[in-house]
N, C-alpha and C positions, 0 to 999 in steps of 0.2 A: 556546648552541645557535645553527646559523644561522638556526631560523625565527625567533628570540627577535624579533628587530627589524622582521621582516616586517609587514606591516600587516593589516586584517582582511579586505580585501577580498581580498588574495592568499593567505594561508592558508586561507578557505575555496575559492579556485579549482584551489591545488593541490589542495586534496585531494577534492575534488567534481571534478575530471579525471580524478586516479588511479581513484578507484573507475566511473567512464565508462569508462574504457581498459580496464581488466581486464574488465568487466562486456560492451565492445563485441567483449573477445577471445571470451570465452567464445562470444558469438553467432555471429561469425564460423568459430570452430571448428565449433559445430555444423551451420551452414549449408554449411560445405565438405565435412562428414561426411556430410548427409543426399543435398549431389550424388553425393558420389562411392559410396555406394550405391545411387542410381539408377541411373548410370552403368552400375555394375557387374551391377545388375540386366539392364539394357536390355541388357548385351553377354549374360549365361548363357542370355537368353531369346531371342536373335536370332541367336546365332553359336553357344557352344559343343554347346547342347542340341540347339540346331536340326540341326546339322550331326552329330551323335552319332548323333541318328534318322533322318537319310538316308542312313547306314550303316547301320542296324539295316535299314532296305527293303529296302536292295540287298541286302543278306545273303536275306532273309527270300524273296525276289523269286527269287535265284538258284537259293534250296537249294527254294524249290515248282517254278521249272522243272526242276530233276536229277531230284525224286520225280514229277513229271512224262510225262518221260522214263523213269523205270524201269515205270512203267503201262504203258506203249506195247507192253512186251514178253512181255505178258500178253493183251495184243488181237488176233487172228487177221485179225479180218475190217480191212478197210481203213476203211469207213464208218464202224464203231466208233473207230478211232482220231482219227476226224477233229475229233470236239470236245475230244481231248487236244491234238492239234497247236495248236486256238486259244488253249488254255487255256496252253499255253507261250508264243505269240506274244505274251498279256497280259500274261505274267511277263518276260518277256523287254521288253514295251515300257517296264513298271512298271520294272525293272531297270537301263533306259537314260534315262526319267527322272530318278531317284533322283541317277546318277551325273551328268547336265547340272547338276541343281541344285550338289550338290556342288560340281562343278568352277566354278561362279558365286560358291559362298558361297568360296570357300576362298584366301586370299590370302597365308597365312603360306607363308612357302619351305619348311619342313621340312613341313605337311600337302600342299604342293604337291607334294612328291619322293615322297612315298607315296600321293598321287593318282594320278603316272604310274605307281607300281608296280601299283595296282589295274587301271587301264589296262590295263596289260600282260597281266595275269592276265586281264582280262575278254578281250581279243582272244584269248588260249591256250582260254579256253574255249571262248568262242560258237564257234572253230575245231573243237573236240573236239565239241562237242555236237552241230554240222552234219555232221562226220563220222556218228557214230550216228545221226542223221534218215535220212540217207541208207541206211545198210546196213542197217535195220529193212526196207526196204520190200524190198532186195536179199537178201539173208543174214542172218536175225534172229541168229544160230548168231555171225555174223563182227562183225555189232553188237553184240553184248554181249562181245566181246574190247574192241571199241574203248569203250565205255562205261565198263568196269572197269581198262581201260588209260589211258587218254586223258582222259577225259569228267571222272571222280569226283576222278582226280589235281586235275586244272584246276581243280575245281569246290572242293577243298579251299586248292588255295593262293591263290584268289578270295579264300574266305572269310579267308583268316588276313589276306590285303591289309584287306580293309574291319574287319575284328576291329582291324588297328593303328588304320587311322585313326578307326575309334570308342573305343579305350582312347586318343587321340593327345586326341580332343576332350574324351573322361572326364575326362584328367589337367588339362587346362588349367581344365576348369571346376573341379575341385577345388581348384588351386592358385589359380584366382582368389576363390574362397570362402575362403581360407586366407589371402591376400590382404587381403582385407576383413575378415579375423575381427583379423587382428594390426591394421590401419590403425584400427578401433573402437574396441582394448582403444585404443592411443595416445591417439586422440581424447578418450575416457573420462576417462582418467590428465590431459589437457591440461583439461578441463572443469573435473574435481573442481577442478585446482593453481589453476588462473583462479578460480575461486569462492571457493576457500579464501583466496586472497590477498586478492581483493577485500574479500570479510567480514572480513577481520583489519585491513584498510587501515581502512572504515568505521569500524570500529570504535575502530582506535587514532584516527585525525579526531576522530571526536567524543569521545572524550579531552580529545585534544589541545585543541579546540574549547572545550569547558567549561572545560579549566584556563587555558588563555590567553584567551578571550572573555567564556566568561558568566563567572566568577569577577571578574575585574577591573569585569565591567559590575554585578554585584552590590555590590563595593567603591563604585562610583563613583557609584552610587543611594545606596548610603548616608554616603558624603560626601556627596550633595547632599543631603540628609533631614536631615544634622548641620546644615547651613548653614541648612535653611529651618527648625528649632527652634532656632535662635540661637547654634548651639555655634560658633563665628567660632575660635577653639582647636584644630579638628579638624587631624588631619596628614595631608595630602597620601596617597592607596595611592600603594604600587609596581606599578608596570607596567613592560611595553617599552615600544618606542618606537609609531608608527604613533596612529591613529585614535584610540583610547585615551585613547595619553597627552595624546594634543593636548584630547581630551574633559578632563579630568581636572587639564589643565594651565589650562586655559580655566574651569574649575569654581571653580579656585585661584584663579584672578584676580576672578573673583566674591566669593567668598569677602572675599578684600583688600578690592577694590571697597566691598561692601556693610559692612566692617566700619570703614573710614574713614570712609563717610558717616555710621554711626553714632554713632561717635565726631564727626564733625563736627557730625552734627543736636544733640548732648549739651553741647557747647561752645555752640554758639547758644543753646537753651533756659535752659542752668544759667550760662551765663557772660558780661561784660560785653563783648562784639567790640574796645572800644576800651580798654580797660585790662586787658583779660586776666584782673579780678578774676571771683569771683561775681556774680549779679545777683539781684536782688529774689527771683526763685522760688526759687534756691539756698540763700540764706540763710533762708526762710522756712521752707525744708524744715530746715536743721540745729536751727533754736532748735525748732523742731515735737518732734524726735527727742532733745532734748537734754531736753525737757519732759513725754515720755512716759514714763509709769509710776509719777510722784511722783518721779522723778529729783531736781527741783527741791526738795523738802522736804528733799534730804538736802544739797544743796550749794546754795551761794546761783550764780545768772549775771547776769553785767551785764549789759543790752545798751546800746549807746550809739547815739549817733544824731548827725551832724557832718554841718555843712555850710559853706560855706564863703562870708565875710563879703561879697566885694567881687568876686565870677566876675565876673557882669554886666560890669564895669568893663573886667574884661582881654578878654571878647570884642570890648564896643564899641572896645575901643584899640589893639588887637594882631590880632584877628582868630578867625577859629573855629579855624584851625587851633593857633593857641598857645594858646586856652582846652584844646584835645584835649592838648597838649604838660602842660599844666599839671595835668589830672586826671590822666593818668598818673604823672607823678612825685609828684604827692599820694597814690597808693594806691602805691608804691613804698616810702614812708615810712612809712605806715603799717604795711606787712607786716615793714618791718625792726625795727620795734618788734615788735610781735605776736609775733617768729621763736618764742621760747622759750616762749609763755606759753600756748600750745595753744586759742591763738584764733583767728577769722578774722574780715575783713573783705570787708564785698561795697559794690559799688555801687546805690544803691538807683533814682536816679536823677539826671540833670542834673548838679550838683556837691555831691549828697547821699551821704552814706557812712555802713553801718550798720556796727557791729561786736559781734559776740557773746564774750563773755570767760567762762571758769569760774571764779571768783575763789573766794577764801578771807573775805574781808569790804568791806566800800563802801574801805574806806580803799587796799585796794589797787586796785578799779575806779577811784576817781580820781587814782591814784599815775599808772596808766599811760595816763589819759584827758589826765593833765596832762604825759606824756611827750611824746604827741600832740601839744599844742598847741604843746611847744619846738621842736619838728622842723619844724612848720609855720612857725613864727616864722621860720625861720633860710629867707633870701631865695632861690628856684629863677630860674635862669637859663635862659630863655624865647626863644629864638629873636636870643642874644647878650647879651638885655637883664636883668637881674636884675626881678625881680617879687617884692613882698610881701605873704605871703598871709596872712589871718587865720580862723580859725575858729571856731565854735561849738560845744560838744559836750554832749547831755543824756546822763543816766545812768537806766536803769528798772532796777530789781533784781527777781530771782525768789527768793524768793515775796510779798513784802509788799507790790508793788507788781502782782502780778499771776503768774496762771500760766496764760495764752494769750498768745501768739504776737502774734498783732491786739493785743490791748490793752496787753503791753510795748513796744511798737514805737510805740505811738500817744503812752504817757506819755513815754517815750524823746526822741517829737518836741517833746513839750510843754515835756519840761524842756530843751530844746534852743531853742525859739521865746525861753524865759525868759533864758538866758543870750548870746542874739544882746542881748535889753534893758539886763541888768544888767552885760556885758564883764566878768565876773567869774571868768573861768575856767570847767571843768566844774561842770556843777549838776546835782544828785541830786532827781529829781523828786518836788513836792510840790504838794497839791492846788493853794494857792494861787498857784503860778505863772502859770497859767492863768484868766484870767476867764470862767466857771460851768461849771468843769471838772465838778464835779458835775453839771451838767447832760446836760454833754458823755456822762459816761460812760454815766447810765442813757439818753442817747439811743443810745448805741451798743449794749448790750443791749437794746432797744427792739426797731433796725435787724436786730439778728439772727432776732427774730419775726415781723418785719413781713410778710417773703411769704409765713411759713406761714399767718398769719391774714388774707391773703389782704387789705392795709389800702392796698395803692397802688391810684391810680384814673388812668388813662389820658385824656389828652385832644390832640385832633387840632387841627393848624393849617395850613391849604392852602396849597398853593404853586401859585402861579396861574403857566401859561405865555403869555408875552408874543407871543408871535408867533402863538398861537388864541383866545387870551383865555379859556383851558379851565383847569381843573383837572383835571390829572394823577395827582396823588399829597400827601400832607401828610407832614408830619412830626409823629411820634410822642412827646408830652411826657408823664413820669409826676408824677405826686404823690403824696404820702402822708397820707392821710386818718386822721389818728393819731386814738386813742381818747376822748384830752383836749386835744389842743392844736388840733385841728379840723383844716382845710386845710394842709401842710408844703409851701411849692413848692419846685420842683426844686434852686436854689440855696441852700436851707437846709438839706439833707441830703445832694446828689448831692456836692460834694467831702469830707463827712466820709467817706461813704460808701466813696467812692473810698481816702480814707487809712488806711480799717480795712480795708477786704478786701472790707466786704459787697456792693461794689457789684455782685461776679460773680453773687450771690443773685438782687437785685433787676433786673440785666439778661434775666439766662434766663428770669425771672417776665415782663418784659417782650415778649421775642423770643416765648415760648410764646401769651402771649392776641393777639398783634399775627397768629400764623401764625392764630390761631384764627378773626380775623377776616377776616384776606384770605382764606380758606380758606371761607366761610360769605359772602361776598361772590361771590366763584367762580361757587360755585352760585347766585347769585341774577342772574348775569352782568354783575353791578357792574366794572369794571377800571376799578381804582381802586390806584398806588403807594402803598407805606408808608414811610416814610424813620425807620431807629430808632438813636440815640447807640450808641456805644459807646465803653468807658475801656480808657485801656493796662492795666490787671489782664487785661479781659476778654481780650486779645492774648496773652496770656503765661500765662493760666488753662489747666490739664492738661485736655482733653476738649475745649474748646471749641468746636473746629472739628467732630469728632464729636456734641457737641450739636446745633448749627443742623445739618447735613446730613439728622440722625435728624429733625426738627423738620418739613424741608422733604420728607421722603417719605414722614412719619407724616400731613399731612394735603395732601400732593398740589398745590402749588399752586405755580404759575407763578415759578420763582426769579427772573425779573426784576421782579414787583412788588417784591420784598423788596428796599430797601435799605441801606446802610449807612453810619453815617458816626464817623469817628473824628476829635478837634481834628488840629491840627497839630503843636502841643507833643508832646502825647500817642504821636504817631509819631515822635517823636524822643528820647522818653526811653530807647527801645532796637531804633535804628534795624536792624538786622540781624533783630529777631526777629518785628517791626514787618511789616518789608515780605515775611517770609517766611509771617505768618498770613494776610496781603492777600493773596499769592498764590494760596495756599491757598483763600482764599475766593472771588476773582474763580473758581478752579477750577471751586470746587462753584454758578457760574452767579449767585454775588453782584452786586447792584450797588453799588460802593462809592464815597465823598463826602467828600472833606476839608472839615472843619468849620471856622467860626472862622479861613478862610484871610488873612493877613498878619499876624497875631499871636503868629504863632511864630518860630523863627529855625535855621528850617531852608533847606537851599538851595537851589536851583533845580537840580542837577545830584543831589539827594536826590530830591528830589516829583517829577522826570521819571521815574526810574525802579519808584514808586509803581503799582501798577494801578488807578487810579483813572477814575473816565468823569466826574467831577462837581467842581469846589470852589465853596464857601459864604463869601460874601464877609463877613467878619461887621458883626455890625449896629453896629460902633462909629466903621466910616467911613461908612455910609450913614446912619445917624440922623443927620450933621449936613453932609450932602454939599449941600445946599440951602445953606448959609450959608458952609460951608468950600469953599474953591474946592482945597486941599490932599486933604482928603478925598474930593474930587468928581473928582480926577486920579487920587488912587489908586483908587477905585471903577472910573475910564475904563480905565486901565493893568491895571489887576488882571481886566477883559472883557477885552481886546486879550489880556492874557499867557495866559488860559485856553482864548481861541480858535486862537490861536499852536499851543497844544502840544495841540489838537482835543480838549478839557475844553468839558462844558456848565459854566454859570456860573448860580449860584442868588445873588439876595441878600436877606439877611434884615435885619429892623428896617424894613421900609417902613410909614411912616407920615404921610406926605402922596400929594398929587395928584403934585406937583412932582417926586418922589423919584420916583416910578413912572412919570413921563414922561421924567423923563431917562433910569432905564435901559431902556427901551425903545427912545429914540434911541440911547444907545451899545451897543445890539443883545444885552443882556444877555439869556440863557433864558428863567428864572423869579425868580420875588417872593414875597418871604413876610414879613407883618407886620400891622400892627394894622389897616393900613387896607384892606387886604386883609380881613381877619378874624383876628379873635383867636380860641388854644385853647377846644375845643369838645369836652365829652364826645362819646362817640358819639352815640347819639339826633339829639341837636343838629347834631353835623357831617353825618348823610346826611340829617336835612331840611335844612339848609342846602346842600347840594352838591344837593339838586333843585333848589332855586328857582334858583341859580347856573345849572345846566343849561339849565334854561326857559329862563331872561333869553337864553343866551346863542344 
């Protein structure tokens, strides 16, 4: 069709014109019908009527002067006649009226040629009829010859003159009625056709209208309604070309758009950015699904756990980039093993590598764990140079060894620590690898109860700002106030923690009473920061960032007191996913703090792109910067590089005068350590932070 391509804006102009144009004819006819009605009126009521009845006078004027006149002949005496003579003079004047007018109104040539004829006949009378005035008063006898001879003649072919010109004006007024009556019925006929068209125009428009407009815009609501319920599968409506399609076409790009990012946020979350493999939550999730339902009681699974003898070595020698060069080709090798045997491997972290296997019995898990380590053996060629790698690999088996996820993974590691000792190939995990694995484990079931029973206890350690001598804010340490082993400090649980899983438990336990308290300080108008750890689990834990946001609107309180701080290592165990919850979180109004900063070996062209406002120098160069002049440069350099890239600089572990005066000369922010003051339940920390206040 040729409107097919049209667009919407011109489809409805044509056809919202058409029905104007016909709708304007219609008006137009009737307005030209109701003038020339008037028209026609104003001519029957000015001209033909009018002129009709001043024929009818003169007629009516002439024939009372003749009966007039025939009176007269009946009157002897003179006196007596004398009121008939005026009574004709009146008629006679009425008579010569009648015809002035006439002859004013009358312009047509054919009533003009029968005007003179009236004319004429009037001079033959008023001739004849002066005759008989005359001989009444001489010879009444010789007057009535001429009355009957002369007079009546005259006075009939008078009449028959004005008789035309009033059937002359009859006819014209008729035929202009006859005139107008046909010019109506037309009009009528032209009204109905105009109306009728218009309505069928309207009508087929919005047709037309619905099936090319709203149909497509109903389509193309519903492509969008697919797209915003995740249907990314939907196929494109057909349409024409115009507004539409461009709508529709633009929907589609959306569509792509959002479903690549999807696809991309998916790869980030489940996958390693630098080797392509799976990452930690990926694999967590298959042995999870692999161990759902008693799965595991009917098939045994291995899971292993490899790391690799001498990485360290090839960064320090080669550089980060050939260490990156070197776990790629290590999980390369792995997968070419693995092709057939419907297992995978992920990256757990650093140059650790988990692998989940569905085996048939131990002997073939270490068939193919010892496959592994020949392929490693065999030298990878590293940036021209040959490199030989060595490995480790533990074995945990399901079910004798466990059937959660956290505790194969943990024995996994254990019998993986045992064979980095013994260089003895793969080892199949047994308690004794492990010195007080027993221990170990019922702490790790312990750790799984500990924050429902509500057993960690919170303690505060100020960080005093150098340049007001105030305190700002602390940092938030927990412990675990176990049942029977009494006080747990942080380093006697927080890395098992960390290697089971439970640390996400015990941080949300944390982040929840720390909102509770800034939150209750608030109201007391304390402002007062909180600075709280966080571990690469928590970065990579599903909800998380929906956690703390729910956290921070459920009790209302200032997002910049809340801090955050994560190590360094810790942001590099899975730099892409890393820097995408930081973002995330600077979003949601965090303030966030690289911990433990120069003890990792990440790079300065990583931590720049970091959203970070803070790094924490850690306490391993300032506890001996006093004596170490090494130490006491990198402390200097490590101010300088954090003021450089407009990072506040905190250092912890101050525990002299000496320490806390030099970084105040090398213009470091804040200080935090023993001589400062050491961790303080709360109680303790806000009376301590009033005397603090006083003094200051």
């Amino acid at each position: 069709m040729l409107t097919h391509n049209w667009t919407v804006g011109r489809k409805l102009g044509v056809a919202f014109a058409s029905v104007l144009f016909l709708f304007a004819g219609v008006v137009l006819l009737s307005v030209a019908q109701i003038n020339r009605l008037q028209k026609s009126s104003e001519l029957l009521r000015s001209d033909g009527l009018y002129k009709s009845s001043l024929a009818r006078t003169a007629q009516s004027a002439a024939s009372s002067q003749v009966a007039a006149l025939y009176s007269l002949f009946f009157l002897d005496q003179r006196d007596a006649r004398i009121p008939v003579y005026r009574a004709i003079d009146q008629n006679k004047s009425k008579f010569s009226q009648a015809l002035v007018e006439l002859r004013n109104a009358n312009s047509n040539p054919k009533e003009l040629a029968i005007f003179d004829q009236v004319q004429a006949a009037r001079e033959h009378f008023e001739a004849a009829a002066g005759a008989t005035y005359d001989e009444i008063e001489l010879d009444p006898m010789s007057a009535k010859n001429v009355m009957v001879n002369q007079t009546v003649p005259q006075l009939a072919e008078l009449e028959q003159r004005l008789e035309e010109l009033a059937t002359s004006q009859n006819q014209r007024v008729e035929s202009e009625i006859a005139a107008n009556g046909e010019a109506g019925e037309i009009a009528e006929k032209l009204i109905i056709t105009f109306g009728a068209l218009a309505t069928v125009i309207a009508a087929l428009s919005s047709y037309a209208i619905t099936r090319s407009i709203v149909r497509p815009l109903s389509s193309a609501v519903q492509f969008a309604d697919d797209i915003a319920q995740g249907w990314l599968n939907s196929t494109i409506p057909k349409t024409g070309d115009g507004e539409l399609k461009t709508l529709l076409l633009a929907l589609d790009r959306m569509r792509l758009g959002i479903d690549a990012r999807e696809k991309h946020i998916s790869v980030l979350a489940y996958y390693d950015p630098l080797t392509g493999l799976p990452n930690r939550t990926k694999f967590h999730q298959q042995l999870s699904a692999k161990l759902v339902g008693g799965a595991a009681q009917i098939h045994e699974i291995s899971v292993m756990t490899m790391n690799l003898n001498r990485f360290k070595n090839v960064n320090d020698a080669l550089g980060y980039e050939a260490g990156d060069a070197l776990l790629k080709e290590v999980g390369k090798r792995i997968q070419a093993i693995l092709e057939n045997t419907h297992g995978m491997v992920a990256r757990q972290q650093a140059d650790e590598f988990s692998i989940l296997l569905p085996v048939d019995s131990t002997h073939y898990a270490t068939d193919i764990a010892q496959q592994i380590l020949v392929a490693m053996s065999e030298p990878i060629n590293i940036a021209g140079q040959p490199v030989d790698v060595e490995a480790s690999i533990g074995i945990a088996l399901s079910p004798q060894h466990g059937v959660e996820p956290d505790r194969l993974l943990l024995c996994a590691d254990h019998a993986m620590q045992a064979a980095k000792l013994t260089h003895s190939g793969p080892v199949i995990y047994d308690p004794i690898h492990a010195k007080g694995i027993k221990d170990n484990l019922t702490l790790f079931s312990e750790l799984r109860n500990a924050v429902e029973q509500n057993e960690f206890v919170l303690y505060y350690q100020p960080q005093l700002c150098l340049k007001t001598n105030t305190v700002l804010r602390a940092e938030v340490l927990v412990s675990w106030q176990h049942p029977k082993r009494g006080i747990v400090p942080p380093d006697s649980f927080i890395p098992f923690a960390e290697q089971t899983g439970a640390i996400r438990k015990i941080s949300r336990w944390v982040l929840e009473h720390v909102c509770i308290l800034l939150a209750a300080w608030q109201q007391s108008d304390v402002k007062l920061g909180l600075c709280v750890n966080l571990s690469a689990r928590d970065l990579t834990a599903p909800g998380f960032l929906e956690f703390v946001d729910g956290l921070l609107n459920k009790y209302r309180i200032d997002r910049t007191l809340l801090s955050l701080e994560i190590t360094e290592s810790a942001a590099m165990e899975d730099p892409v996913q890393c820097l995408h919850t930081l973002k995330r979180l600077r979003e949601l109004g965090m303030r966030l703090s690289i911990d433990d900063f120069g003890t990792g070996y990440s790079s300065l062209s990583y931590l720049k792109r970091l959203p970070v406002a803070e790094i924490k120098i850690d306490k391993s160069f300032v506890l001996n910067m006093d004596n170490d002049a090494d130490d006491d440069k990198i402390v200097r350099s490590t101010i300088d590089l954090g003021h450089i890239m407009d990072l506040e600089v905190i250092a912890e572990g101050v525990e002299t005068a000496a320490s806390l005066q030099c970084l105040r000369e090398y213009g470091c922010d804040f200080a935090q350590g023993y001589f400062i003051a050491r961790p303080m339940p709360v109680d303790r920390f806000e009376n301590w932070l009033k005397e603090q206040r006083k003094s200051t």
